[in-house]
C-alpha positions as CSV (number, residue, x, y, z in Angstrom):
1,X,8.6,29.2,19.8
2,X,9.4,26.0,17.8
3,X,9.3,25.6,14.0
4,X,6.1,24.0,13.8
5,X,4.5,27.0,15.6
6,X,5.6,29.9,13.0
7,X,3.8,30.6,9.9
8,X,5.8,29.1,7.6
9,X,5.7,30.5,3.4
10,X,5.5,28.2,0.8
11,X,5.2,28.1,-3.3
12,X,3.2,25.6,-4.4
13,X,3.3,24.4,-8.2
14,X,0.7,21.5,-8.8
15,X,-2.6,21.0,-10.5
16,X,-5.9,21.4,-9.5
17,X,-8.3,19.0,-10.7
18,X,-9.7,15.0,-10.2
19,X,-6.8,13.3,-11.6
20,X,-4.5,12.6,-8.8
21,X,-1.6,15.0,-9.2
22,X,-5.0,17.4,-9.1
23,X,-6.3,15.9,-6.0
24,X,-3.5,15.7,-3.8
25,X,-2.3,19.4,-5.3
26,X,-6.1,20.3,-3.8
27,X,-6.1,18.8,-0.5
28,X,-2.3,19.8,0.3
29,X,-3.1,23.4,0.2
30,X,-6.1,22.9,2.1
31,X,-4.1,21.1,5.1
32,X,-1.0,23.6,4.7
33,X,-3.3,26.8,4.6
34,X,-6.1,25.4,6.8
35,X,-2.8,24.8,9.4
36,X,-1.8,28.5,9.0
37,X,1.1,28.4,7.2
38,X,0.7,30.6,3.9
39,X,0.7,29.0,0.5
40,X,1.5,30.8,-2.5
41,X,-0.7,28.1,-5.0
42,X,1.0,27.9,-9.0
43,X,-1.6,26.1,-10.6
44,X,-0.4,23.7,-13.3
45,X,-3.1,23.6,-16.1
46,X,-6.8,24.5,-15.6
47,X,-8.5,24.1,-12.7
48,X,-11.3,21.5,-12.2
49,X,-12.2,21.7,-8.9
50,X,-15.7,21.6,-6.8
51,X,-17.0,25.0,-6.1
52,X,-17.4,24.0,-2.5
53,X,-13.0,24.3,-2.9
54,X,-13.6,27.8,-4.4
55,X,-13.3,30.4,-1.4
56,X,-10.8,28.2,0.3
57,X,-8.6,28.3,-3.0
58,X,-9.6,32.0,-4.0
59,X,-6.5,33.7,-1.3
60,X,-3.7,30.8,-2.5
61,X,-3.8,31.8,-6.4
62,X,-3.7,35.7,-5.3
63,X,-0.9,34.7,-2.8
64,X,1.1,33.9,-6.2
65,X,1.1,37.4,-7.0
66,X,3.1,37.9,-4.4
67,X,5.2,35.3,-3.2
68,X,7.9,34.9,-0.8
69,X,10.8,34.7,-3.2
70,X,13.1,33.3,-0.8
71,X,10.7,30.3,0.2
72,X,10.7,26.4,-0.9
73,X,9.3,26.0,-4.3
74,X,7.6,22.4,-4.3
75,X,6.6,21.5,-7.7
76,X,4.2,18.3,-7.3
77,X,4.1,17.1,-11.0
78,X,5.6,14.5,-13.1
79,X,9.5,14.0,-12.9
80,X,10.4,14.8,-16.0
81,X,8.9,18.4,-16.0
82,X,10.8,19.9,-13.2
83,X,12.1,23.1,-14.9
84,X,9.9,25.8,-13.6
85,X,10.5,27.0,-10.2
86,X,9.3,29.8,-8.0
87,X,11.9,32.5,-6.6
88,X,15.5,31.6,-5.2
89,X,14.3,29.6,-2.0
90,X,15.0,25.7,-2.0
91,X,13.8,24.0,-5.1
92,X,11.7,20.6,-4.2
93,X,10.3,18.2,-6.6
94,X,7.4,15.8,-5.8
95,X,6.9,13.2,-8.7
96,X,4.6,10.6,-8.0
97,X,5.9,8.1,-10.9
98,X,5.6,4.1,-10.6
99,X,8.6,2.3,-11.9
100,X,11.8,0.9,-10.4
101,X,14.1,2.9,-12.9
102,X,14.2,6.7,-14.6
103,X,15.2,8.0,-17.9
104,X,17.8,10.1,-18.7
105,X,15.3,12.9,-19.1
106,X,13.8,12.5,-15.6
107,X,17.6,12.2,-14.1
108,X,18.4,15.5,-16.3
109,X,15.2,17.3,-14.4
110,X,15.4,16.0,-11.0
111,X,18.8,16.0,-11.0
112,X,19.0,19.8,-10.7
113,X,16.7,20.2,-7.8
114,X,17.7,20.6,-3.8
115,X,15.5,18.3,-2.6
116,X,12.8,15.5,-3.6
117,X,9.6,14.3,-1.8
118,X,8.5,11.0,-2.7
119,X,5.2,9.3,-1.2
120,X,6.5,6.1,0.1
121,X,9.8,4.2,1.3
122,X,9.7,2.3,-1.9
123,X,9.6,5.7,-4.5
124,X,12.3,6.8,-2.0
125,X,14.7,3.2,-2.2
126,X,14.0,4.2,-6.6
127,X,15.0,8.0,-6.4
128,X,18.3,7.6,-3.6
129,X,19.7,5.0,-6.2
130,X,18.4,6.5,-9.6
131,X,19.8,9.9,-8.6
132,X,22.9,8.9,-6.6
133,X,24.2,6.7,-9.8
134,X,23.6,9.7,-11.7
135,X,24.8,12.8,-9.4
136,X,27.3,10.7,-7.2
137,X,27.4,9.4,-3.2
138,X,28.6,13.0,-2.6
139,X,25.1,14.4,-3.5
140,X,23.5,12.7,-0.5
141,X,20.7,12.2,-2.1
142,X,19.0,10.0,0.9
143,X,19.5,12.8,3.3
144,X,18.0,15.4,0.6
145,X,14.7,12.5,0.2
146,X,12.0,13.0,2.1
147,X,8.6,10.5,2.3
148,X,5.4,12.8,2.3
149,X,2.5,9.8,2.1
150,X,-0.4,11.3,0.6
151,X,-3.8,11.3,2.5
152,X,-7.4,10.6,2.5
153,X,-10.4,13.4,3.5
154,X,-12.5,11.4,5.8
155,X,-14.7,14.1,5.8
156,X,-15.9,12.1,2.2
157,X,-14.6,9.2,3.0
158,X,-16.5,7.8,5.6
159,X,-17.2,4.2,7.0
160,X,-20.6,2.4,5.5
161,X,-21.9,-0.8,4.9
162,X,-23.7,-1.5,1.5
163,X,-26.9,-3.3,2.0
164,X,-27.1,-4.5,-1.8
165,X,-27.4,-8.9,-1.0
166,X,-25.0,-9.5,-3.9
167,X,-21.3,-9.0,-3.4
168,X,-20.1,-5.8,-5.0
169,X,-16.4,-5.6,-6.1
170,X,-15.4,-2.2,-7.3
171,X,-12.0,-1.2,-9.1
172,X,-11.4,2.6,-9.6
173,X,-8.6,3.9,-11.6
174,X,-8.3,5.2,-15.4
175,X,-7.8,1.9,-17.7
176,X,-4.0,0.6,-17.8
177,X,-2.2,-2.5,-18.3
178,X,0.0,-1.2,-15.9
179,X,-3.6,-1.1,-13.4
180,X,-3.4,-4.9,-14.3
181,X,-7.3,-3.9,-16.0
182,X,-5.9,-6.7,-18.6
183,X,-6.4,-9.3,-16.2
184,X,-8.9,-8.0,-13.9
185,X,-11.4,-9.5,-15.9
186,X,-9.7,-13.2,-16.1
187,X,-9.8,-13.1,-12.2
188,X,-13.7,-12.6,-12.1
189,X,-14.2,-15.1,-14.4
190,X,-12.0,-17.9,-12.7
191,X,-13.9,-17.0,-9.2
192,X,-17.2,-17.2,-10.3
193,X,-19.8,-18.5,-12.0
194,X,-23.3,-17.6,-13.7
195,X,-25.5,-18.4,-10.7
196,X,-23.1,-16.9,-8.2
197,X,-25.1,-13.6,-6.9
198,X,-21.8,-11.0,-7.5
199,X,-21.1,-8.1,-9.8
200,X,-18.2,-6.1,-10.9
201,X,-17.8,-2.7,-10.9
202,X,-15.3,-0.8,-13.3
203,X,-15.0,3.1,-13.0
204,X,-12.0,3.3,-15.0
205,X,-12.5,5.8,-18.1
206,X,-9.4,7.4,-19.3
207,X,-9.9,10.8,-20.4
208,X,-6.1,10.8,-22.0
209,X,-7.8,7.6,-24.4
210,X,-10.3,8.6,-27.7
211,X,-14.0,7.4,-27.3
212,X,-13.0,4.6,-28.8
213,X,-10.3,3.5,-27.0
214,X,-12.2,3.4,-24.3
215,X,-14.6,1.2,-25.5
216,X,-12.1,-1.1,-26.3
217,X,-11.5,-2.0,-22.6
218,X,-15.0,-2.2,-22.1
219,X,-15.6,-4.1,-24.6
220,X,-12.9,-6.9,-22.8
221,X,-15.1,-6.7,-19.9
222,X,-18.8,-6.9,-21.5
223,X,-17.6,-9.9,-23.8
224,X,-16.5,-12.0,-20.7
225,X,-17.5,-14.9,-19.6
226,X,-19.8,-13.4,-16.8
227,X,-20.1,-9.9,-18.8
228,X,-23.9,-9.5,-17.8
229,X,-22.5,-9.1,-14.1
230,X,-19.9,-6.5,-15.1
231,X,-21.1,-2.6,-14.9
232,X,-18.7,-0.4,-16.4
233,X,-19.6,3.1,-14.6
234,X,-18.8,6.2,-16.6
235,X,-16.2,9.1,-15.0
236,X,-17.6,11.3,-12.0
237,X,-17.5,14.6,-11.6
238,X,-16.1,14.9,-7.8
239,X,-14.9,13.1,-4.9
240,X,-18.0,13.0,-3.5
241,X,-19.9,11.2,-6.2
242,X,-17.0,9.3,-6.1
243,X,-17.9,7.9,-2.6
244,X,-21.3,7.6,-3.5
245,X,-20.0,4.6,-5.8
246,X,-17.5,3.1,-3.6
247,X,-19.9,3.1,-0.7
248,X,-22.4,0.9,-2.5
249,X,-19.8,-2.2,-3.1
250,X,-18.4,-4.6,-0.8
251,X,-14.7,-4.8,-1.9
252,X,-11.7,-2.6,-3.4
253,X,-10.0,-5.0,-6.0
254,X,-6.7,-3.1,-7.5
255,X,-4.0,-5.9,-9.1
256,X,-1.7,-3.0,-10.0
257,X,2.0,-4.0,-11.6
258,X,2.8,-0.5,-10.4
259,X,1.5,2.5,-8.6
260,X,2.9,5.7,-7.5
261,X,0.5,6.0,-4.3
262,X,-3.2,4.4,-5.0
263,X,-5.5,7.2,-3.6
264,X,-8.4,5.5,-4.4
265,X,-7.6,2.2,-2.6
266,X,-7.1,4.1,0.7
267,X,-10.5,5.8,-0.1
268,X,-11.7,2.5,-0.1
269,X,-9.9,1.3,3.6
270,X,-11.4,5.1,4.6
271,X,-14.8,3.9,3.5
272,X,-14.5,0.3,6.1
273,X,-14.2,-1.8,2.4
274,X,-12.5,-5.1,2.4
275,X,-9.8,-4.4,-0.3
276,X,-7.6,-6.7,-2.3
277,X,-4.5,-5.4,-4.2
278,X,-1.1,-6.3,-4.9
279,X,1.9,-6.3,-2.4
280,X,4.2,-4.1,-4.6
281,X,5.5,-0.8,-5.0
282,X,4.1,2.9,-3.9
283,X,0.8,1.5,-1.9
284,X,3.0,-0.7,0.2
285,X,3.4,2.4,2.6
286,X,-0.3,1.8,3.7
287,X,-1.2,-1.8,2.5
288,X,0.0,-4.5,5.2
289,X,-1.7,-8.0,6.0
290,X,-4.1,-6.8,8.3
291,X,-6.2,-4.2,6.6
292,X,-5.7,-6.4,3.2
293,X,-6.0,-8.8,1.0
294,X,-2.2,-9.0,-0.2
295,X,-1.3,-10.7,-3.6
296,X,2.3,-10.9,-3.8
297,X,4.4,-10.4,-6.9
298,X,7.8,-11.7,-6.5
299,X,9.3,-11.7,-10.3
300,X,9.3,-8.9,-12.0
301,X,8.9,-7.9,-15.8
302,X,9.4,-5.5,-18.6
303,X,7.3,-2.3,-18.0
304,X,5.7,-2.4,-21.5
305,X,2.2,-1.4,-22.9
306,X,2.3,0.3,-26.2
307,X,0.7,3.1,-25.0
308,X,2.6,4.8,-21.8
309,X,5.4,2.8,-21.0
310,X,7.9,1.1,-23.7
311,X,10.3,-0.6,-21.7
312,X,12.1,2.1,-19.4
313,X,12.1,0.0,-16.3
314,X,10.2,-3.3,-14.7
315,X,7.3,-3.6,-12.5
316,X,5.7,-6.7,-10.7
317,X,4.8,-9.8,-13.3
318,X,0.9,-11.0,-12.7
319,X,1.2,-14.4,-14.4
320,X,-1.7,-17.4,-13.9
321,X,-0.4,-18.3,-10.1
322,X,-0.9,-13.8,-9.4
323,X,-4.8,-14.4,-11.1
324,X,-5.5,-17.6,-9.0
325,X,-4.8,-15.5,-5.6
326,X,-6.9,-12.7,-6.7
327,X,-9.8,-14.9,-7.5
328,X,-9.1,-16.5,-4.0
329,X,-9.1,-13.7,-2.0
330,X,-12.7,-12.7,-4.5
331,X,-14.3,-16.2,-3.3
332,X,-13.4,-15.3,0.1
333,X,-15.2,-12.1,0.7
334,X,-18.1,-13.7,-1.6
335,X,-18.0,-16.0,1.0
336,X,-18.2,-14.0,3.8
337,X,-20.8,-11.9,2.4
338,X,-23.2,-14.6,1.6
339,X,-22.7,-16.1,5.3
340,X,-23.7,-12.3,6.9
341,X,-19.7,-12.6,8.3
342,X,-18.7,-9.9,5.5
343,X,-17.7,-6.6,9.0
344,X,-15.9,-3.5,8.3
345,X,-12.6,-3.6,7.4
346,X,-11.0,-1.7,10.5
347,X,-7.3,-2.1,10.5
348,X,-8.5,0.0,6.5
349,X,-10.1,2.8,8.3
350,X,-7.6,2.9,11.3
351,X,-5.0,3.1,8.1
352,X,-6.9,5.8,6.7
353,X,-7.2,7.9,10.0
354,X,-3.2,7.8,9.6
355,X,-2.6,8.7,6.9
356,X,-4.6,12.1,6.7
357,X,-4.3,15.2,4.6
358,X,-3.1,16.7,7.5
359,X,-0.1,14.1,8.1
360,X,1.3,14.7,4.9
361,X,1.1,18.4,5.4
362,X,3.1,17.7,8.8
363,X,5.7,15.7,6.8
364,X,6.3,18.7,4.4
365,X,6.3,21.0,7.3
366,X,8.8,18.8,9.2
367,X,10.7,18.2,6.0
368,X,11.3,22.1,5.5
369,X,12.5,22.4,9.0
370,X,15.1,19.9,8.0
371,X,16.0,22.1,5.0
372,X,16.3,25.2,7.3
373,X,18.6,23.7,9.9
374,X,20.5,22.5,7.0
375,X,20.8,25.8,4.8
376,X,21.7,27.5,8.7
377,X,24.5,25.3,9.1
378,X,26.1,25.8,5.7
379,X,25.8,29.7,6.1
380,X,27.7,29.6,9.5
């Protein structure tokens, strides 16, 4: 009987909630325990999870009362917090972080571990030269690196066609400079004008900002030029109101400097959306010219927003000629849409199909069979 084919123990250490450590904590133990392999689920924090989750999560927690001890630990959480492991079985850390370069306090806690997942070839390129200037070329840290993409439930996420007549773009994402929300705005504005029947969509509260924070960004948006066609939606409570927004616009728009995956960009492909985002770091695994709008970035800058990152690495500059290509690529599905020509965005939802929740539980399964055969040999 092959690897695959034999239940297979595993402790889990992640959230449980709607941010996106949360979500892909939720919807990894679905696909691993839904596969028949048994998870022993460590949740990080409260849980905030549907209560259609709660039987299917219910037989995970109690599995953490008794755990295999000699099974991987997989701690999905950020990469400086890697200290708390389950058992003596191979330790595996799964940050999902966005810049080109670590501190010494992420080195120090991913440093000690056996082996890293990453969600895309680029976090991957980051870690094997982060970690191998920090632990040495004896470490083999590329061998130890595996890329588990994250997925998309297309249960939720399903194909649909809004039938609003203006042209609907949608961003989704908790405000951050480093979401490019600081020029999101200046794009709208440069494609468009007062008679032009569009709207902009922002569901972007941060729950880490104050009340008035907050307001702060929406205040950026409402005092714009075109501010009477901006809607700034407040925060929902579950993925499925979450589609309930996204299937009412027309077009993804996400000018990121940096992101770790972009789970709500391949909601959007999921959902047959035209999307528009930037050709740079973790959403490069699934972003390619035929299922989108690519807005290339080839300088790069100090990571720097006074807030969550202070200069610890680069990501990808947006400067006037980055703003003119988004408000391009805006006129262009505005275009399309007015002129009935506005389809499904198919190579997106053929994208999505890809890269399930059940694919990346596939990679982690494959990855551990990896680790076996390599624990085997060193024991002979």
């Amino acid at each position: 009987m092959g690897f695959l084919e034999t239940t297979v123990n595993i402790n889990l250490s992640a959230p449980i909630n709607q941010m996106g450590y949360g979500i892909a904590g939720l919807n990894l133990s679905k696909a691993l325990s839904e596969a028949g392999h048994s998870v022993a689920l460590f949740t990080i924090s409260n849980i905030d999870a549907h209560e259609s989750y709660h039987e299917m999560l219910k037989p995970l927690i109690a599995n953490s009362r008794w755990p295999d001890f000699n099974a991987p630990s997989i701690r999905l959480w950020h990469q400086h917090d890697m200290s708390q492991f389950v058992g003596r079985g191979p330790k595996v850390a799964f940050p999902i972080f966005e810049l080109d370069t670590l501190v010494d306090l992420e080195r120090h806690h991913l440093g000690h571990c056996d082996y890293w997942f990453v969600c895309s070839q680029w976090a991957k390129d980051v870690l094997v030269k982060e970690l191998t200037d920090t632990l040495g070329e004896d470490a083999n840290v590329a061998d130890r690196t595996f890329v588990v993409p994250l997925g998309v439930d297309r249960e939720i996420f399903k194909e649909t066609l809004t039938q609003r007549e203006e042209t609907v773009f949608l961003n989704v994402g908790k405000w951050e400079v480093r979401k490019g929300h600081d020029i999101l705005a200046d794009a709208f504005n440069m494609a468009f004008e007062e008679d032009d029947n569009v709207e902009l969509w922002m569901l972007c509260d941060n729950p880490f900002y104050s009340d008035d924070q907050n307001f702060e960004w929406e205040r950026l948006y409402r005092s714009s030029k075109l501010g009477d066609k901006i809607k700034v939606i407040p925060r929902q409570g579950s993925q499925l109101d979450v589609y309930n927004i996204m299937s009412q616009a027309d077009c993804g728009v996400f000018p990121a400097k940096a992101e770790g995956w972009n789970l709500d960009l391949l909601e959007m492909m999921s959902c047959g959306k035209n999307v528009i985002a930037t050709n740079y770091s973790g959403h490069t695994e699934f972003c390619n010219e035929e299922n989108c709008y690519l807005v290339d970035l080839p300088e790069r800058e100090v990571a720097e927003d006074g807030k969550w990152f202070r200069g610890q690495g680069e990501w990808g500059k947006i400067g006037d000629k980055e703003i003119e290509a988004i408000a391009g690529h805006m006129k262009a599905v505005h275009e399309l849409k007015k002129n009935d020509k506005l389809n499904l965005n198919q190579a997106g939802i053929d994208t999505a199909k890809k890269f399930s929740w059940e694919n990346s539980a596939n990679c982690i399964l494959e990855a551990i069979k990896v680790m076996q055969e390599k624990d085997d040999t060193h024991t002979k």
